[in-house]
N, C-alpha and C positions, 0 to 999 in steps of 0.2 A: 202165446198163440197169435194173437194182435200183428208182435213185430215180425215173425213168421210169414204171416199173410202177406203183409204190405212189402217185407223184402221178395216173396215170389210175387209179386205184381199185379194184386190186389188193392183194387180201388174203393170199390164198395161193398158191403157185405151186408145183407139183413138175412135174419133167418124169422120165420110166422109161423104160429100156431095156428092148425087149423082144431079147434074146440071139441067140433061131433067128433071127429073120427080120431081125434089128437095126433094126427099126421105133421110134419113139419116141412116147411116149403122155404128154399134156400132162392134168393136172389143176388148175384154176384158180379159185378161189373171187373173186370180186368185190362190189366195193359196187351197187346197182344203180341209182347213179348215174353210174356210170365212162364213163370217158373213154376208153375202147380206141381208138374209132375213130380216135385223132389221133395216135396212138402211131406211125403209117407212117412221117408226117413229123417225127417227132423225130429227131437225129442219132444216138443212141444205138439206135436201133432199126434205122435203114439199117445202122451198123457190124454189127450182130448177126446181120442175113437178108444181108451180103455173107461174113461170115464163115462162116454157116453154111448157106451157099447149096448147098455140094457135098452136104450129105445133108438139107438141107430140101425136101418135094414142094410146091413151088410154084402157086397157082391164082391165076391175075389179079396177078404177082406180090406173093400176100402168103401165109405157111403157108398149104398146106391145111388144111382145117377139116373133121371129120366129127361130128355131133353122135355121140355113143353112147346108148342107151337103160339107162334107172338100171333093172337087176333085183334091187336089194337097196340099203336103206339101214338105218344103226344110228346112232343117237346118245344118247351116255350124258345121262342127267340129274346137275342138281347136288346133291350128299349133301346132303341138311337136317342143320343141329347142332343 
């Protein structure tokens, strides 16, 4: 699944537990060229949504998806030497 990701054009990937409500909240940076779309019919990706079917919320079987709106961002600059 790893090599999957990073050849459709994923960068970075963290997935959080959220504890009370055991919700799970995906953060994903990609190139914006990627290839996500075709990641369903990859082998490795059917294994992953069969496996984690019991507490993935499913729409049109693929994750649901909710956009979140960004109320804060920070990004360090590079030190000059």
């Amino acid at each position: 699944m790893r090599q999957a990701l990073l050849d459709a054009g994923v960068l970075h990937y963290e997935i959080h537990l959220e504890p009370q409500s055991l919700l799970l909240f995906a953060i994903m940076v990609r190139r914006k060229d990627h290839t996500m779309d075709h990641l369903p019919q990859h082998p490795a990706w059917q294994r992953w949504q069969k496996y984690m079917a019991d507490i993935l919320i499913q729409d049109n079987g693929l994750p649901k998806r909710v956009p979140l709106q960004r109320m804060f961002e920070m990004q360090a600059k590079a030190l000059s030497r």
